[in-house]
N, C-alpha and C positions, 0 to 999 in steps of 0.2 A: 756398785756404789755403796761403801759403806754407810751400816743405818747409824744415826743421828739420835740419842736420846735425846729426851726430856731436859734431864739434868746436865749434859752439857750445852745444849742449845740455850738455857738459862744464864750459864756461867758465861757464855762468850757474848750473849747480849749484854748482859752487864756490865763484862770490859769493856765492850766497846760504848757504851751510857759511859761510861767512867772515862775513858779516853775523850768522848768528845764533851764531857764535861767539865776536863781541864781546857782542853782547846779552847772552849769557851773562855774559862777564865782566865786563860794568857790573853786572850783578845783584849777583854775588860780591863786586866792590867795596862797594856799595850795604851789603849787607847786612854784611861785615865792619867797616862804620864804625857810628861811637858814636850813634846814633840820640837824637834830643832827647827827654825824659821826655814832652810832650806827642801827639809822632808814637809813640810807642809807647802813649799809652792811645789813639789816635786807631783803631789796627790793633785796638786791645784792644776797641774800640767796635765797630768792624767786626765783628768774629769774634763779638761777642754776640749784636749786632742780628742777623746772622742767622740763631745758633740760637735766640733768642729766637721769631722772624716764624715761621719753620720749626716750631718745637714748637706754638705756640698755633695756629699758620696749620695745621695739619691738624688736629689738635682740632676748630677753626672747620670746618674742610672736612667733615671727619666728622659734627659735632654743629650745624652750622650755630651762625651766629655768637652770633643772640641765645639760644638755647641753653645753648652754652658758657657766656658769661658769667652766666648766671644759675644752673645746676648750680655753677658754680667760688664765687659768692657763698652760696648755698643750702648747701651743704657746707658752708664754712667758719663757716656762722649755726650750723647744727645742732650741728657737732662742737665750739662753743663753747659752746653752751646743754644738753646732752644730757651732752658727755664733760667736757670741760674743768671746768668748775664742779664734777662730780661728782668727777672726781681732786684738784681741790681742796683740796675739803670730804676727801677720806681724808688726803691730806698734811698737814692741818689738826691731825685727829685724832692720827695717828703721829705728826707732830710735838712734840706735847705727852705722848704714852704716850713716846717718843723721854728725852725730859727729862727725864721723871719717871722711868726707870729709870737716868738715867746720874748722879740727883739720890742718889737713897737707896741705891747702891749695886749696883743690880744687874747693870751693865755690870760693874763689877770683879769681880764674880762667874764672871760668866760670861769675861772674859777667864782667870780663874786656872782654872776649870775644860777651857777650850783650850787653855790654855797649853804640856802636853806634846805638843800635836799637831805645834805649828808646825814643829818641828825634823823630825822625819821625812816628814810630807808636801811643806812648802813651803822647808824649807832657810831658815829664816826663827828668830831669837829669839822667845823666846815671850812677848813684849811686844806683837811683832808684831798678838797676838790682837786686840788693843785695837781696829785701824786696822781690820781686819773688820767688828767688833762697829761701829763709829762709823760705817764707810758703810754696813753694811747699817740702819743706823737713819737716818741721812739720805740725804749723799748721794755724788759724788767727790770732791770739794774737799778734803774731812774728813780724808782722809789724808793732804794736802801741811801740813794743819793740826798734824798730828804729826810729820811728817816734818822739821819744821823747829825740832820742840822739841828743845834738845839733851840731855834727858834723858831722848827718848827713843833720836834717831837714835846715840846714841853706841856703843847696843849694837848697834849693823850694822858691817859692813864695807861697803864703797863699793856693789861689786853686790849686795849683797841691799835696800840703801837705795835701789837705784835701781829693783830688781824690784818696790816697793810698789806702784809708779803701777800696773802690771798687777795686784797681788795687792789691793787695793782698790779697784780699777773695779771687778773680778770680781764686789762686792758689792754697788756703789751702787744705790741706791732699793732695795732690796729688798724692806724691811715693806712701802711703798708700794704694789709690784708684788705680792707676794704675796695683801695685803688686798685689791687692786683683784679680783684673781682670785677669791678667797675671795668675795668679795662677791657676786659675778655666778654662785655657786655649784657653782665648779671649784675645792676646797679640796684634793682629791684629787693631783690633776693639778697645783697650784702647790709642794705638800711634794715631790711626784717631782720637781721642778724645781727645788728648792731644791738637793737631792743632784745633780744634773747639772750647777750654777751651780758647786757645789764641785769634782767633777771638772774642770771647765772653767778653774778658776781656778788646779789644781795644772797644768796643763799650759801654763797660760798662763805662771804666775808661775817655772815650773825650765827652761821654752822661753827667758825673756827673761834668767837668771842664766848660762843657758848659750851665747847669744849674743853675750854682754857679755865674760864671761869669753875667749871665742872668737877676741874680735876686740879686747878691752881688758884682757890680763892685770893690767896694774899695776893694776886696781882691786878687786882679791882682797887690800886691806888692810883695816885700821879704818878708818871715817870721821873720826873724831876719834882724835886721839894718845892722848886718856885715853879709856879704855876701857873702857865701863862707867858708865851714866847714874845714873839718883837716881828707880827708879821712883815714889818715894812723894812724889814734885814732878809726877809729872804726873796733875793730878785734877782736879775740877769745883767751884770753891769754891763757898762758900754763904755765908751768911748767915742769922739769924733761927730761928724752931721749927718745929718740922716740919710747923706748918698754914700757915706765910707759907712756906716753902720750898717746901712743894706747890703752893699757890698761882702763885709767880713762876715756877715749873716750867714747869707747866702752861700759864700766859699766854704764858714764852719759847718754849716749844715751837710753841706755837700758830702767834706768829708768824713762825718760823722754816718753819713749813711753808706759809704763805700764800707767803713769798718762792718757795720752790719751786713753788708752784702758778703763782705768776706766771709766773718762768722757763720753764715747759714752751707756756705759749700760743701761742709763733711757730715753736714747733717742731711742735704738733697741729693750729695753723690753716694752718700754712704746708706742710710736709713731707710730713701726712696728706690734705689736702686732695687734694696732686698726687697722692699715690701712690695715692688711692681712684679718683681720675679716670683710672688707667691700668692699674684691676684690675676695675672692674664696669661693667656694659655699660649697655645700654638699658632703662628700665623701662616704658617704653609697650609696647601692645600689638603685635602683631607686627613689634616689635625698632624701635619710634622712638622719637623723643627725646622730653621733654618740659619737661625744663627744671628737674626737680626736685632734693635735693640726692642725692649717690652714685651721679650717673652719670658715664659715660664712655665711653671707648674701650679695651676690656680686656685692651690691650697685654702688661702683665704676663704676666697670667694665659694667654694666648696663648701666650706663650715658655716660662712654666714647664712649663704641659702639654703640650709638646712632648717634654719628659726629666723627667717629673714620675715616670717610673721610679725615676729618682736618687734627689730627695727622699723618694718615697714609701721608700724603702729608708733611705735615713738617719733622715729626719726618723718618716716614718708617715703624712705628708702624702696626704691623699687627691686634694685639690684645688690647683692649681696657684696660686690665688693665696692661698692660706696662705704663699706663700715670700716676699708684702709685709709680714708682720712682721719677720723678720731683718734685710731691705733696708733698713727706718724704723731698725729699733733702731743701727745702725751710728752715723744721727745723731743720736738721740734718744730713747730708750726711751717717754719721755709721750708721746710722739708715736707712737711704736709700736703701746703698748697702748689708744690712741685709735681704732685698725683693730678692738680685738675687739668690741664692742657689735654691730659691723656685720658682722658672720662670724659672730654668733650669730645675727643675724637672716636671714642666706643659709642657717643651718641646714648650715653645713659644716665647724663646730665641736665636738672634744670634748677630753675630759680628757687624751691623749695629747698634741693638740697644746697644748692649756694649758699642758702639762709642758712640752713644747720651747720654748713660747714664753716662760714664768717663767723657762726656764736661759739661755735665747741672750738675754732683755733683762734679767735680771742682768749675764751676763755682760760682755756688749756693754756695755750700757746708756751708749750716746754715744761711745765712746772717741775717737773718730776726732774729737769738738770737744775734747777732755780733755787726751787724753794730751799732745798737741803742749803745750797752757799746763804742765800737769803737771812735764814734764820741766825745762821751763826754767825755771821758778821753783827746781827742785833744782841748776841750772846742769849740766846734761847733755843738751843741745840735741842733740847728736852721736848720739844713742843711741834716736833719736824713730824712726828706721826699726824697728829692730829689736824695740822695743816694742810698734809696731802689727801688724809682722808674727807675734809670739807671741800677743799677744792675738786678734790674727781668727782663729788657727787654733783657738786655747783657748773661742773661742767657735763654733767649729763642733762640739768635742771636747764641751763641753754640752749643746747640743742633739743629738747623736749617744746621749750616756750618757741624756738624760733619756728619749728615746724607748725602747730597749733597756730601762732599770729599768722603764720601764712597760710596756712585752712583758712582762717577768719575773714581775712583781707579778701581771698579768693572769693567768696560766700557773697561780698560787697557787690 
């Protein structure tokens, strides 16, 4: 083997410094020019395909292939024939009890009787009540629905019109979520959660006024020059006597809540599907697969009970994968409480967590698909950070309060 000086072992390190020191800066070049729209979804295709191959591709490796895909179809049969159809049919029902209280008067009841809260808790006029009352009876939307009446938004000033999108998420689906609970015979445990959705939603909604204000003084005006709307312009007209008014009520509601029941399907078959397939394990006998629906790889639940200390201290949580509700509710609350039929039947459910999960999927209940449309339909796109970051804490501040009220209660 020929010997190697010194002085040439210098000079060829150095090319090669020099070689990979242009390659660098073609990179740099490369990269600081304007890439063509097609060569960037081309990278954007890359970078899927292979967390795509990679999440199913150990799935598959874990659960072998035909497996997999027959748990992932199996799932999504069940939880459309079992859950889906069953929240439905409740959205169905509240839909039309929804109508028919906002038909004869009893939402306006009930807004005047909140009415002196709004000011001291939520820094909010007390019309504001309305926009509560109207999501917790359907759903988000409902508040951008008022928010754009200008008899109602005239009594805001800029931030507190901008705090609703928080102070009416806080509420959406609620009957919904409460009745589904109620239902399945955690009545208990969904009123504590009712009261933790509301702590949740004062911290959410004076987090997002205080944000705004923080970083956007000049929006501590009126929203409108004239100041001061025309409450008795914003109402539910009607027509006819009060057995056709109950009647069309009751039909509108109806179908107002099939819409919603539609709505939540690709978020229970889509979002719970994944998240069950990476909380619950094997159900064959000594830990194999079979192929049935609700199995997986119980990734999740893995991690959580690693610091299931935490939760178990926050939340009450016993079980590590109780912490795939909060995780669903972020994008989808139907989707969320599509997880509890199957945590009743693991036997690692009770009315504490019911309570955490009634406040944190009020609370939550979607934001992260919401708020972003939310804001920019009010034309304050600018303010979408700050919004999400109030509310995910005002939704951890729920489930915190609902767990604690039911220590409390329990103590009684």
């Amino acid at each position: 083997m020929p010997r190697i000086s010194f002085r040439n072992l210098r000079k060829r390190t150095l090319s090669y410094g020099k070689k990979t020191e242009s390659l660098f800066l073609g990179l740099e070049k490369l990269l600081k020019r304007q890439l063509k729209f097609t060569t960037k979804r081309s990278f954007e295709a890359f970078v899927f395909l292979v967390f795509f191959f990679v999440f199913f591709g150990l799935l598959a490796w874990k659960m072998t292939l035909p497996h997999m895909l027959n748990t992932f179809m199996q799932t999504a049969y069940h939880l459309l024939l079992e859950t889906v159809f069953y929240i439905m049919a409740i959205c169905v029902l509240m839909g039309a009890i929804s109508k028919l209280l906002a038909e004869f008067g009893v939402v306006r009841l009930l807004e005047n009787l909140l009415r002196p809260l709004m000011k001291p808790l939520y820094n909010l006029p007390g019309v504001a009540a309305l926009g509560a009352i109207m999501t917790f009876l359907s759903d988000n939307p409902a508040i951008i629905t008022l928010a754009n009446d200008k008899n109602f938004n005239r009594y805001f000033k800029k931030y507190q019109l901008v705090s609703l999108t928080n102070f009416g998420t806080a509420f959406g689906m609620g009957l919904v979520v409460i009745a589904f609970m109620t239902g399945l015979g955690y009545g208990k445990g969904a009123l504590i959660g009712l009261a933790g959705a509301i702590v949740g939603s004062i911290v959410s909604t004076r987090l997002m006024q205080r944000f705004t204000l923080r970083s956007f003084p000049e929006l501590d005006a009126p929203f409108e020059e004239e100041v001061g709307g025309d409450e008795q312009q914003i109402t539910f007209k009607s027509e006819g006597g009060p057995f056709l008014r109950f009647l069309n009520s009751m039909l509108d509601g109806g179908k107002d809540g099939v819409g919603i029941g539609f709505a939540i399907i690709p978020g229970v078959l889509c979002i719970s599907t994944i998240v069950m397939m990476l909380t619950f394990g094997p159900s064959g006998e000594g830990g194999t697969y079979t192929g049935v629906a609700y199995e997986g790889v119980p990734v999740i639940t893995w991690a959580a009970n690693k610091i299931n200390f935490i939760f178990d201290w926050l939340f009450g949580f016993k079980n590590g994968a109780l912490i795939s509700f909060p995780m669903t509710a972020l994008g989808a609350v139907g989707a969320a409480i599509g997880l509890v039929p199957r945590f009743i039947s693991e036997g690692i459910i009770d009315n504490n967590a019911i309570a955490v999960f009634t406040a944190i999927g009020m609370c939550w209940s979607g934001f992260l698909s919401t708020h972003a449309a939310m804001l920019d339909s009010l034309g304050y796109r600018k303010l979408i950070s700050k919004a999400i970051g109030a509310h995910a804490i005002g939704g951890l501040a729920a489930g915190i309060a609902a767990h604690w009220f039911y220590v409390l209660i329990s103590l009684l």
